[in-house]
MIBAGU-507609 format. One record per atom (N, C-alpha, C): x, y, z; atom name. Coordinates in nm, 2 decimals, m for minus. Example, Ala and Ser with C-alpha at 12.3 -4.5 7.8 and 13.67 -1.06 7.14 Angstrom:
BEGIN
@xx: 1.32; yy: m0.57; zz: 0.78; atomo: N
@xx: 1.23; yy: m0.45; zz: 0.78; atomo: CA
@xx: 1.32; yy: m0.33; zz: 0.78; atomo: C
@xx: 1.28; yy: m0.22; zz: 0.71; atomo: N
@xx: 1.37; yy: m0.11; zz: 0.71; atomo: CA
@xx: 1.29; yy: 0.00; zz: 0.79; atomo: C
END
This chain:
BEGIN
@xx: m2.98; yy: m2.00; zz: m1.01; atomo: N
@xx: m2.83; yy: m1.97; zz: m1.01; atomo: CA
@xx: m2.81; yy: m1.82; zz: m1.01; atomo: C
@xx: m2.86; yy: m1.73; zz: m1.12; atomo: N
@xx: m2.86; yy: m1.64; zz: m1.08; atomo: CA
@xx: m2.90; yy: m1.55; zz: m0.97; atomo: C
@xx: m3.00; yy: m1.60; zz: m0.88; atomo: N
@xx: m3.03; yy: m1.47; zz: m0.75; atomo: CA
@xx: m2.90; yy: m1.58; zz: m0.67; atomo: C
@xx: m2.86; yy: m1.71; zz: m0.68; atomo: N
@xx: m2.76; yy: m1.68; zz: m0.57; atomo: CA
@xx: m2.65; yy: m1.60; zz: m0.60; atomo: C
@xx: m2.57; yy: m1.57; zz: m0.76; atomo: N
@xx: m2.51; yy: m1.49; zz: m0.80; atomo: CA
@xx: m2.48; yy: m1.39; zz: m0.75; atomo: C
@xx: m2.64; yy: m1.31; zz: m0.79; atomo: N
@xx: m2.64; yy: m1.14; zz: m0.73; atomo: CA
@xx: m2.65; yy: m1.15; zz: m0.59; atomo: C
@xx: m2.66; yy: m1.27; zz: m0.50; atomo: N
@xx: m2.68; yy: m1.24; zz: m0.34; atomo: CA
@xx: m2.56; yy: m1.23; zz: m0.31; atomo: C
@xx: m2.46; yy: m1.29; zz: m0.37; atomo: N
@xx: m2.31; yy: m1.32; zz: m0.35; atomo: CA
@xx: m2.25; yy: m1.17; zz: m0.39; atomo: C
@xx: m2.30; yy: m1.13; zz: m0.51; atomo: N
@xx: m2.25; yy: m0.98; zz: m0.54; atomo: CA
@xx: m2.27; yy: m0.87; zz: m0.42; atomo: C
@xx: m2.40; yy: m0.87; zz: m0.39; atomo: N
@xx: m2.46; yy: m0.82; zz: m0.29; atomo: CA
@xx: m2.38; yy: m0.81; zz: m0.15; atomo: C
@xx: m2.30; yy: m0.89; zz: m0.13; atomo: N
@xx: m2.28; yy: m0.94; zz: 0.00; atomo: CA
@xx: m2.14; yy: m0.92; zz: m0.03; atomo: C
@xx: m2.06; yy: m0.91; zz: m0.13; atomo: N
@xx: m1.93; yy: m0.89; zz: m0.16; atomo: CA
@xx: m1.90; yy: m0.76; zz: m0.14; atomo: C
@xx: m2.00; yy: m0.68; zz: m0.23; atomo: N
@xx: m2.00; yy: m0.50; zz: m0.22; atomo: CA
@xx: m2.04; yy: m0.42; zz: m0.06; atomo: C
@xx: m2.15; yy: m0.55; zz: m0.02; atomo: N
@xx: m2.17; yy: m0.51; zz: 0.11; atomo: CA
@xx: m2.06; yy: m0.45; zz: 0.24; atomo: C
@xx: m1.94; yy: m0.57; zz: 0.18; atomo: N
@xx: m1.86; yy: m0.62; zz: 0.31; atomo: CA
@xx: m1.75; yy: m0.55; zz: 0.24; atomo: C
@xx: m1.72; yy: m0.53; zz: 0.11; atomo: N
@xx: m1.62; yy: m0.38; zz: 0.10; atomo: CA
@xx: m1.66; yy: m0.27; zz: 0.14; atomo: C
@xx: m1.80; yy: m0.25; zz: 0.18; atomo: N
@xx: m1.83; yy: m0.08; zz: 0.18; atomo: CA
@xx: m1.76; yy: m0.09; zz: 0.34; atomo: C
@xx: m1.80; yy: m0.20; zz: 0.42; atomo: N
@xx: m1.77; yy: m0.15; zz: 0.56; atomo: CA
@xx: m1.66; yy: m0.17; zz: 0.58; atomo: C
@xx: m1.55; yy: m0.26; zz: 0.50; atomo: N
@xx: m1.42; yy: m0.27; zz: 0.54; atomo: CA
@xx: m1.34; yy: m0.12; zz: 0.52; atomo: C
@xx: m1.29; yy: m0.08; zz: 0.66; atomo: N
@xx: m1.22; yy: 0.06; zz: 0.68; atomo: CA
@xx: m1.06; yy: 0.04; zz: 0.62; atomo: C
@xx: m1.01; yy: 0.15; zz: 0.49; atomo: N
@xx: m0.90; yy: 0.15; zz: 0.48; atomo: CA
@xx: m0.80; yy: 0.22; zz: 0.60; atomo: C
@xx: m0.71; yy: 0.14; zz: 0.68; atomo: N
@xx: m0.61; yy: 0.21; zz: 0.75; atomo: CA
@xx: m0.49; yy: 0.20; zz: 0.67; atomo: C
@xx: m0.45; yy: 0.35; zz: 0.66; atomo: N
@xx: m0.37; yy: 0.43; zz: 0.60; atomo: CA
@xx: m0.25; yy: 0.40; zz: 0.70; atomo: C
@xx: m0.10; yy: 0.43; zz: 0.66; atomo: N
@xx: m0.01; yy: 0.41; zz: 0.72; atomo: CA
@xx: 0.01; yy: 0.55; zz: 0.77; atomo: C
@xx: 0.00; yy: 0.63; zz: 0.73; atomo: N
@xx: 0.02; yy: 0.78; zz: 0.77; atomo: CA
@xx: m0.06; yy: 0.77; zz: 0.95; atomo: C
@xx: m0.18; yy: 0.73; zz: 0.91; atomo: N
@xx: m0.27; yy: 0.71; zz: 1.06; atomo: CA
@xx: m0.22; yy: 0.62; zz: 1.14; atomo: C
@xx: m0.10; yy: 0.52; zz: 1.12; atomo: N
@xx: m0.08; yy: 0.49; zz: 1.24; atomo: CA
@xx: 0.07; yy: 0.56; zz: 1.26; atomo: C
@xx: 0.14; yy: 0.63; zz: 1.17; atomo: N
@xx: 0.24; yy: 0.73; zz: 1.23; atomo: CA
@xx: 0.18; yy: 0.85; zz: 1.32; atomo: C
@xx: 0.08; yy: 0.89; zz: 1.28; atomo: N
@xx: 0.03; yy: 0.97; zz: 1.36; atomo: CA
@xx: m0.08; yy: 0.94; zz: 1.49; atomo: C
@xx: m0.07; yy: 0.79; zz: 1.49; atomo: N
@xx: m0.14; yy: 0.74; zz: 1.64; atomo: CA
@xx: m0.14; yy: 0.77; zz: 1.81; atomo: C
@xx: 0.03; yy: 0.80; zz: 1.79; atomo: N
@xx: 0.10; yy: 0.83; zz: 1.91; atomo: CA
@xx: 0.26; yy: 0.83; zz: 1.89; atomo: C
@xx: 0.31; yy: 0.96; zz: 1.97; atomo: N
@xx: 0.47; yy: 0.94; zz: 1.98; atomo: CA
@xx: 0.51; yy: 0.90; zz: 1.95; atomo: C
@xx: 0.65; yy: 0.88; zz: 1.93; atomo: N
@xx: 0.76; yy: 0.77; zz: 1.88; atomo: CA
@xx: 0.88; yy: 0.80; zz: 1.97; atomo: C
@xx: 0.97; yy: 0.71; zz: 2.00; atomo: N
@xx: 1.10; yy: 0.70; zz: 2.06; atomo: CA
@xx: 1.22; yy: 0.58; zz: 1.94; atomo: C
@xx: 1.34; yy: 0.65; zz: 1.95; atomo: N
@xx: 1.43; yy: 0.56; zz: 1.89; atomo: CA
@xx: 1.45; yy: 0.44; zz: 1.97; atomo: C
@xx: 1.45; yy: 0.36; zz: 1.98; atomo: N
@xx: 1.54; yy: 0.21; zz: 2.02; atomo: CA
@xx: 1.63; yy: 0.15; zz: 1.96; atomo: C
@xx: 1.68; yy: 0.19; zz: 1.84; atomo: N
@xx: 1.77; yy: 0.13; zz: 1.76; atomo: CA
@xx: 1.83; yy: 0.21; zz: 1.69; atomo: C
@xx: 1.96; yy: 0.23; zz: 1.64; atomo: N
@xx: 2.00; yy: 0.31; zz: 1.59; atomo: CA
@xx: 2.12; yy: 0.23; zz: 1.50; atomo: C
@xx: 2.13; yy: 0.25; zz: 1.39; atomo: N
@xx: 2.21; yy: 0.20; zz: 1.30; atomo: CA
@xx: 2.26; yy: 0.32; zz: 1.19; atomo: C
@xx: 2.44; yy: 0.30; zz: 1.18; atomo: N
@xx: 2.52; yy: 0.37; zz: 1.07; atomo: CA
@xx: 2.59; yy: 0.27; zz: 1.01; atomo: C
@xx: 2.59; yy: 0.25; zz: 0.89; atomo: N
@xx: 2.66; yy: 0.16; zz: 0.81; atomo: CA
@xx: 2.65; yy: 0.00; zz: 0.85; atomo: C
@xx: 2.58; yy: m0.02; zz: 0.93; atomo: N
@xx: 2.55; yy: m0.16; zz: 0.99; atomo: CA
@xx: 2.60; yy: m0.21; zz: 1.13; atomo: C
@xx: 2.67; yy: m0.08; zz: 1.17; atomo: N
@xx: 2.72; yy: m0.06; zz: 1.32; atomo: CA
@xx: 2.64; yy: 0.03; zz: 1.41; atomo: C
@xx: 2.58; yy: m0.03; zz: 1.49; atomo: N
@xx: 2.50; yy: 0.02; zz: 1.61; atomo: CA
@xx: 2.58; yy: 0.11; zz: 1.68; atomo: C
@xx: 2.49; yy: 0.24; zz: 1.66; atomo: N
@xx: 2.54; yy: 0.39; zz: 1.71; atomo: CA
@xx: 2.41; yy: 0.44; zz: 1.80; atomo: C
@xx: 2.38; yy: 0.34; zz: 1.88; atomo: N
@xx: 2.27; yy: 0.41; zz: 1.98; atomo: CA
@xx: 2.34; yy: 0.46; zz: 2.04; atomo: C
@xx: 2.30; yy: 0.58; zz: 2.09; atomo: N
@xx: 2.31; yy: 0.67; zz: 2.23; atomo: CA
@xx: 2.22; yy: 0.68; zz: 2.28; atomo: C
@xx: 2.24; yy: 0.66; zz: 2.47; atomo: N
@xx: 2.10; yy: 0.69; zz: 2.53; atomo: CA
@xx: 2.02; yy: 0.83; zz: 2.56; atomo: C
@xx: 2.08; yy: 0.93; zz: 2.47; atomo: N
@xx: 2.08; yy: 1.03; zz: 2.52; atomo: CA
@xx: 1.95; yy: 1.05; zz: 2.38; atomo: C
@xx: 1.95; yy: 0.97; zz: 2.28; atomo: N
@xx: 1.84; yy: 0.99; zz: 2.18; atomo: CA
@xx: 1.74; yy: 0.90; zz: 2.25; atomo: C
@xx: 1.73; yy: 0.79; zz: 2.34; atomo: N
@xx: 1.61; yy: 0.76; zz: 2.40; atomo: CA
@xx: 1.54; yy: 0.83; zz: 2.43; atomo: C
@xx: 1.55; yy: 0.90; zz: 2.51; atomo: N
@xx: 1.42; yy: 1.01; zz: 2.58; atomo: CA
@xx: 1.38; yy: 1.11; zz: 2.47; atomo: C
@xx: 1.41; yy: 1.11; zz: 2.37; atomo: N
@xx: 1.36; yy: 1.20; zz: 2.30; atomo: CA
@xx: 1.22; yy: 1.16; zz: 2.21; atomo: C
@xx: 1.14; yy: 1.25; zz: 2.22; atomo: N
@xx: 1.00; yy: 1.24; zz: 2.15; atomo: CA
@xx: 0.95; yy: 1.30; zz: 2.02; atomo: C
@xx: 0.94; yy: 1.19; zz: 1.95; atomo: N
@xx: 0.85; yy: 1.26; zz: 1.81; atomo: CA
@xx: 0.72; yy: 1.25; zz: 1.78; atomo: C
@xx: 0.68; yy: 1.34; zz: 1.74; atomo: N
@xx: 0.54; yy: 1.36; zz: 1.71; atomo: CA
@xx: 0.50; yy: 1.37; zz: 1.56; atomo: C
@xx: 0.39; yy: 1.34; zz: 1.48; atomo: N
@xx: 0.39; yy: 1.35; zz: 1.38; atomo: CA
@xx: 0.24; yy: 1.40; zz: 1.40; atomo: C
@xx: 0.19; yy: 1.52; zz: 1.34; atomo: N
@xx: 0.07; yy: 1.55; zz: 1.31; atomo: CA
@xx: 0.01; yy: 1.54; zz: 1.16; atomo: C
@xx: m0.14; yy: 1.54; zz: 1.20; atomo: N
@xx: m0.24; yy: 1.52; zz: 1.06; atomo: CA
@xx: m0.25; yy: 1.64; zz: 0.98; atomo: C
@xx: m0.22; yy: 1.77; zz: 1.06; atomo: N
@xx: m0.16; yy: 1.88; zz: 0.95; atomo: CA
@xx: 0.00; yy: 1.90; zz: 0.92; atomo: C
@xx: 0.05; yy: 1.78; zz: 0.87; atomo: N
@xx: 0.16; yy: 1.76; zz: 0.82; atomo: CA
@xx: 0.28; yy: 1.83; zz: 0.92; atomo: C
@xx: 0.22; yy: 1.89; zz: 1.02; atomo: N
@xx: 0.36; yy: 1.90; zz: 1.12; atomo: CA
@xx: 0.44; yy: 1.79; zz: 1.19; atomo: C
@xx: 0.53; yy: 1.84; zz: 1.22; atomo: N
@xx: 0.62; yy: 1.75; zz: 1.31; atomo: CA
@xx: 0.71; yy: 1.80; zz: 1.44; atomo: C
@xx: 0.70; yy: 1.73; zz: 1.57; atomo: N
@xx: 0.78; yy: 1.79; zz: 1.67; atomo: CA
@xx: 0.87; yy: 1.70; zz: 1.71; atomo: C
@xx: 0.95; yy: 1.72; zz: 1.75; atomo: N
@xx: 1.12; yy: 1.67; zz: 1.80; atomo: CA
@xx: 1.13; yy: 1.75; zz: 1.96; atomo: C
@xx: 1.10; yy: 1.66; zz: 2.05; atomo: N
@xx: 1.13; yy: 1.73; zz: 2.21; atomo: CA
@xx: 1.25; yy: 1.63; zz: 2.24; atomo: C
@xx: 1.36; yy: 1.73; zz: 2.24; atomo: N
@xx: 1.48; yy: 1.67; zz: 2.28; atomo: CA
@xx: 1.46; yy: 1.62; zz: 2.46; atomo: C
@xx: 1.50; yy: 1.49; zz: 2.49; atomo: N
@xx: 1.50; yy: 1.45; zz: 2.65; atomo: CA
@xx: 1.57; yy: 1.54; zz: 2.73; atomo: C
@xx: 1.60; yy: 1.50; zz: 2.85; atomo: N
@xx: 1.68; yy: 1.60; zz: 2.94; atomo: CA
@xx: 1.82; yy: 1.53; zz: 2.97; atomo: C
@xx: 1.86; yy: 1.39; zz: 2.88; atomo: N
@xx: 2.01; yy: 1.39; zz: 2.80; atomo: CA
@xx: 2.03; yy: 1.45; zz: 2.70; atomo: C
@xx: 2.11; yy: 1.51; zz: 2.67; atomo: N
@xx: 2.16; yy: 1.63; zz: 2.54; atomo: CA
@xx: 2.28; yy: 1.52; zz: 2.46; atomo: C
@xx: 2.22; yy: 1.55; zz: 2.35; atomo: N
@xx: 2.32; yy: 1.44; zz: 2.23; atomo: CA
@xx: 2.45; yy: 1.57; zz: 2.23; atomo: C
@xx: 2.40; yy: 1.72; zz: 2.16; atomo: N
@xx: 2.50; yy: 1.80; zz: 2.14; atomo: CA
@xx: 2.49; yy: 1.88; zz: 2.23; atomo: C
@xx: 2.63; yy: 2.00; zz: 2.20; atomo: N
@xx: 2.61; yy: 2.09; zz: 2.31; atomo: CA
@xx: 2.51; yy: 2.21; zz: 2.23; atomo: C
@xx: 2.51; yy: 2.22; zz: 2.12; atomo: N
@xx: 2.37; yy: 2.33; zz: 2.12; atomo: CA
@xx: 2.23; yy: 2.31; zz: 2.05; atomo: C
@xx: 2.21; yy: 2.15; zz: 2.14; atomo: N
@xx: 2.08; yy: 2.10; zz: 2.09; atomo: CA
@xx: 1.93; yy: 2.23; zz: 2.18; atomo: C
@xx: 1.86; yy: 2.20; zz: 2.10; atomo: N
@xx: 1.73; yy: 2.30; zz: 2.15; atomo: CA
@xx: 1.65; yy: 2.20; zz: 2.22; atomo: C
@xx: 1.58; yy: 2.27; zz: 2.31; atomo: N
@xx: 1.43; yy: 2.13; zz: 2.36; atomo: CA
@xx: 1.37; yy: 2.12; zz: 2.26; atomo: C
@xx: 1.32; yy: 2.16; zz: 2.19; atomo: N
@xx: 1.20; yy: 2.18; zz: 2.08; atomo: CA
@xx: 1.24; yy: 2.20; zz: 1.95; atomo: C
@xx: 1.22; yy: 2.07; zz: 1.87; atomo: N
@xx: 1.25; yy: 2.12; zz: 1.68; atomo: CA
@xx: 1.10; yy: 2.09; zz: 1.67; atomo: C
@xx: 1.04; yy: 2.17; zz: 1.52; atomo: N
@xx: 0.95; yy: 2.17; zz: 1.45; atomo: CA
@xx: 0.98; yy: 2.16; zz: 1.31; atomo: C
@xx: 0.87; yy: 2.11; zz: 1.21; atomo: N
@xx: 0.94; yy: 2.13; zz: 1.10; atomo: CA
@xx: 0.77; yy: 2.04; zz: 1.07; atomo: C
@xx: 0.79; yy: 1.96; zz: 0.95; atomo: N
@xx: 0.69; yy: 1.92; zz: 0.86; atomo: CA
@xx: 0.72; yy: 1.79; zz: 0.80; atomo: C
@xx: 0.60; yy: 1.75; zz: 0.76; atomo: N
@xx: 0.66; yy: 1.56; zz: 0.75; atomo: CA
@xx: 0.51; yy: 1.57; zz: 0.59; atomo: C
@xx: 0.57; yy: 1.47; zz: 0.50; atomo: N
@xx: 0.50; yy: 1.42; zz: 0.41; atomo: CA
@xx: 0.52; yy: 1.29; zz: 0.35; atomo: C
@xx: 0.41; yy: 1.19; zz: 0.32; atomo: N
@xx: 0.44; yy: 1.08; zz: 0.30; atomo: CA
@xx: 0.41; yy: 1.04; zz: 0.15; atomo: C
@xx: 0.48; yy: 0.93; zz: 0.05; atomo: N
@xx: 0.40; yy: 0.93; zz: m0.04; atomo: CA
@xx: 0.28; yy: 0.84; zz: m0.07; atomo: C
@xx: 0.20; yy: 0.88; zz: m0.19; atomo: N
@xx: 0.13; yy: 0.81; zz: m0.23; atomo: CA
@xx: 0.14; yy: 0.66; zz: m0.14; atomo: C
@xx: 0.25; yy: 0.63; zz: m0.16; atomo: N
@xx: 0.29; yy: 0.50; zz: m0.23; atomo: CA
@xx: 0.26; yy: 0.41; zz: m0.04; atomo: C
@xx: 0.29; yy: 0.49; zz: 0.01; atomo: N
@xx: 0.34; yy: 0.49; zz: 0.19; atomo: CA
@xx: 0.48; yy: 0.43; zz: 0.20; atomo: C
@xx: 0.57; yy: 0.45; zz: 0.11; atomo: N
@xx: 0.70; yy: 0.40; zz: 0.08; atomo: CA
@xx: 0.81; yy: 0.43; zz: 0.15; atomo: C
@xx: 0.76; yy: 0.59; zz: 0.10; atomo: N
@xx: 0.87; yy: 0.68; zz: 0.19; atomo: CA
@xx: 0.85; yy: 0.81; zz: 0.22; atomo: C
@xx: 0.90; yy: 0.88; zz: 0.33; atomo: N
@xx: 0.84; yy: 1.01; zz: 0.32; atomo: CA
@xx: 0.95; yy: 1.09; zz: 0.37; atomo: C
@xx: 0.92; yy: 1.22; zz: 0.33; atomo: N
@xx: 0.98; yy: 1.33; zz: 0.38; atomo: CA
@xx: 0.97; yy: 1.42; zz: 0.52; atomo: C
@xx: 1.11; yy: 1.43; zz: 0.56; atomo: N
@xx: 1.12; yy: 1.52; zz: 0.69; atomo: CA
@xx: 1.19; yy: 1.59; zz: 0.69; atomo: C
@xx: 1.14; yy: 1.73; zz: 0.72; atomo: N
@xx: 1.22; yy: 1.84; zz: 0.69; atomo: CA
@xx: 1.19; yy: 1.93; zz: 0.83; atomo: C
@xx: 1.35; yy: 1.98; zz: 0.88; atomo: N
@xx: 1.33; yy: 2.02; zz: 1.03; atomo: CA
@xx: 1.46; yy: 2.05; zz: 1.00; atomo: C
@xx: 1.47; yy: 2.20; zz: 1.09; atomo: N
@xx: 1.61; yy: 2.28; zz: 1.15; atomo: CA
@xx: 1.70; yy: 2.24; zz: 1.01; atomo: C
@xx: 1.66; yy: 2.29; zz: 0.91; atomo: N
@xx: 1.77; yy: 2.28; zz: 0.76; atomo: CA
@xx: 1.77; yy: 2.21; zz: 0.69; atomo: C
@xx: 1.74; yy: 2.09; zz: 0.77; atomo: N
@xx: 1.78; yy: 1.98; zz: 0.67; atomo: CA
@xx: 1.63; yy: 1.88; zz: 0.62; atomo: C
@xx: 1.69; yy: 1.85; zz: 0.54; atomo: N
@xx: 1.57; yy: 1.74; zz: 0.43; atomo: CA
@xx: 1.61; yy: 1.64; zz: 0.43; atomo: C
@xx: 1.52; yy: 1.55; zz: 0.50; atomo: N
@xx: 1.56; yy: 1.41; zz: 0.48; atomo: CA
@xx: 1.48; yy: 1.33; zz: 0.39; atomo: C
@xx: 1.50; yy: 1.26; zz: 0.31; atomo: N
@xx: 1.42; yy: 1.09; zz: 0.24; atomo: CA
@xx: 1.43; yy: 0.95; zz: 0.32; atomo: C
@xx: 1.29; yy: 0.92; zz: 0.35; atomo: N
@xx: 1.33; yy: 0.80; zz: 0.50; atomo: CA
@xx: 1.23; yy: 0.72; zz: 0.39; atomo: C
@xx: 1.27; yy: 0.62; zz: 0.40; atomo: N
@xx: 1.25; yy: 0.49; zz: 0.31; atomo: CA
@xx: 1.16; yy: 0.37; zz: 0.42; atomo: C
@xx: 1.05; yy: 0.38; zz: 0.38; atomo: N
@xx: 0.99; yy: 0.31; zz: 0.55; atomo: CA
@xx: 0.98; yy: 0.19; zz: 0.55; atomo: C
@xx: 1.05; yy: 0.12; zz: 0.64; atomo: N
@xx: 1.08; yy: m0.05; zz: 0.62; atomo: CA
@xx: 0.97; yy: m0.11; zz: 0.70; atomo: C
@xx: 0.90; yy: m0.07; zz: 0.82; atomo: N
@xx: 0.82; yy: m0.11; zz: 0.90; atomo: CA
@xx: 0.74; yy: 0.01; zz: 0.95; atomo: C
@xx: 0.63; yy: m0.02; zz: 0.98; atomo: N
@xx: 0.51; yy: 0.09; zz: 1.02; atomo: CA
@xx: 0.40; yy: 0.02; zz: 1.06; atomo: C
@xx: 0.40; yy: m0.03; zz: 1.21; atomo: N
@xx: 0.27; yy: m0.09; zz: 1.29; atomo: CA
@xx: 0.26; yy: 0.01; zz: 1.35; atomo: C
@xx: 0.16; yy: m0.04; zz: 1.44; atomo: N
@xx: 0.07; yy: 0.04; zz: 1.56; atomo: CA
@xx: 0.18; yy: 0.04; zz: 1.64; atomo: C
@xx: 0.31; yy: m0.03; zz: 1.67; atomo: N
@xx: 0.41; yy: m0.01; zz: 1.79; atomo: CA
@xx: 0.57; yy: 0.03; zz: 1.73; atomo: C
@xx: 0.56; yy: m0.04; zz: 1.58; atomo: N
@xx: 0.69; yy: m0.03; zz: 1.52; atomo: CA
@xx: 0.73; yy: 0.09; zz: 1.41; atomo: C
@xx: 0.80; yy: 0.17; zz: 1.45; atomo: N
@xx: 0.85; yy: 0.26; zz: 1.28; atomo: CA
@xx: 1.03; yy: 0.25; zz: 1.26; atomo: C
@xx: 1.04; yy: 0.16; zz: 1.14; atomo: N
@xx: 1.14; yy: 0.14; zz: 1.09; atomo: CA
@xx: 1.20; yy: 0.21; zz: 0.96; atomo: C
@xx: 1.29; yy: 0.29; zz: 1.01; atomo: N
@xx: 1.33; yy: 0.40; zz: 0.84; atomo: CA
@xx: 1.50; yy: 0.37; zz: 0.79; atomo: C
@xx: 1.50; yy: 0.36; zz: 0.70; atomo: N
@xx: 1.62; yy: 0.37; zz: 0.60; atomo: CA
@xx: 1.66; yy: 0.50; zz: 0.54; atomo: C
@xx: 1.80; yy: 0.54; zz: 0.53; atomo: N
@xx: 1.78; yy: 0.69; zz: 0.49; atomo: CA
@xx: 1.96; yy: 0.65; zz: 0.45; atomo: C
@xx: 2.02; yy: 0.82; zz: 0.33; atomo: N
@xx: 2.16; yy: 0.83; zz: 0.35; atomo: CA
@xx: 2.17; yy: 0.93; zz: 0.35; atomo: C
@xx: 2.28; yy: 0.96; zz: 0.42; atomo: N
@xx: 2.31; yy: 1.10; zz: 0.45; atomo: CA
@xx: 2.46; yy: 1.12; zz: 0.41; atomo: C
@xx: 2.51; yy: 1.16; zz: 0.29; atomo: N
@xx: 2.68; yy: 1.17; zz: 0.26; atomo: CA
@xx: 2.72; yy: 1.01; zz: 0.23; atomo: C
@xx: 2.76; yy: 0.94; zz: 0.32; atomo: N
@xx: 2.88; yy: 0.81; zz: 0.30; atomo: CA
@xx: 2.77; yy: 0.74; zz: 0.39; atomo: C
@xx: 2.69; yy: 0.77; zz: 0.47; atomo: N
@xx: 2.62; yy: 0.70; zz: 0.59; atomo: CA
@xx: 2.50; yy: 0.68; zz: 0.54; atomo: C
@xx: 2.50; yy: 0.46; zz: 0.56; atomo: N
@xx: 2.35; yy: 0.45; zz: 0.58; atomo: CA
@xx: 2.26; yy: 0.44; zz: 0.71; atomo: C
@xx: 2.18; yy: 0.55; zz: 0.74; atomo: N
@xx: 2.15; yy: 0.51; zz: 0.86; atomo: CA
@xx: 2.00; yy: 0.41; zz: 0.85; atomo: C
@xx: 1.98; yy: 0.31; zz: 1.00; atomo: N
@xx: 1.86; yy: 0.22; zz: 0.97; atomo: CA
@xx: 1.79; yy: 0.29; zz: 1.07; atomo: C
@xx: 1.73; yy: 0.33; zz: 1.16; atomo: N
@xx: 1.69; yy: 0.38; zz: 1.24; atomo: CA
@xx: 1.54; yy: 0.26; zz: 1.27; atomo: C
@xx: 1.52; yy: 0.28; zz: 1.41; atomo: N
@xx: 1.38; yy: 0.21; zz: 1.45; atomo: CA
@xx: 1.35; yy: 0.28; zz: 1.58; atomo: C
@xx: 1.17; yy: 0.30; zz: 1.58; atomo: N
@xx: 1.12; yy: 0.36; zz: 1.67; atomo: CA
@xx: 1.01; yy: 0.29; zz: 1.74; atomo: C
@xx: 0.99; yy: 0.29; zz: 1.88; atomo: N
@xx: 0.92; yy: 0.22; zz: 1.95; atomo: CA
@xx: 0.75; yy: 0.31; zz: 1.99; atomo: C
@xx: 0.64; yy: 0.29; zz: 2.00; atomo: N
@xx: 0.54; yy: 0.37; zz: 1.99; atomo: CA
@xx: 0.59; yy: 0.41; zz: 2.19; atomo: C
@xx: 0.59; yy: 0.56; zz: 2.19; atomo: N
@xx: 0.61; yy: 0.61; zz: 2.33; atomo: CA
@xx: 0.50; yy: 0.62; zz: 2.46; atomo: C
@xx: 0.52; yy: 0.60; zz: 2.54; atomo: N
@xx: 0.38; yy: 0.61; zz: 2.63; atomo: CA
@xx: 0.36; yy: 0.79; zz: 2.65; atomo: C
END
């Protein structure tokens, strides 16, 4: 009873060493993101002009924002930069770009899906991103 014990031990520790932790951070930073959903207060506020726009998240904590070639405002830039961190927890993380600091509360995070919650003043926004080709 005992060596089948320890084989079982053996073969338990074996098959954690090789099981790989994926991190949520690693699949925000897999590839691109695009919005497809856009939510304020529970009222869908897409605009197509935030489709074409691309985010990037890097493994040295940067972040890029390439505005499409629809323009949301009139003195939007092609290019924001800024910095992104997530917590511990992979709960929620921070984005901070062109002033402002956001707290995005992450409801979904697959290989294809990123889903964030945030407020901003009186506004809840739900926001959802599609992985971009």
């Amino acid at each position: 009873m005992k060596k089948v014990t320890a084989i079982l031990l053996l073969f338990f520790f074996t098959f954690q060493s090789c099981h790989k932790v994926v991190y949520l951070s690693d699949k925000l930073m897999s590839h691109p993101w695009q919005i497809s959903k856009w939510y304020e207060n529970e009222r869908d506020m897409f605009r197509p002009c935030r489709a074409d726009d691309i985010y990037q998240f890097s493994a040295n904590d940067s972040f890029t924002l390439k505005t499409g070639d629809q323009i949301c405002f009139t003195n939007e830039k092609p290019v924001y930069g800024g910095h992104w961190d997530m917590a511990p927890d992979e709960l929620k993380m921070t984005l901070v770009y062109d002033n402002h600091n956001y707290l995005f509360h992450i409801l979904t995070l697959s290989d294809d899906i990123f889903e964030i919650a945030y407020q901003e003043d009186t506004i809840n926004y739900h926001v959802t991103f599609r992985g971009a080709n």
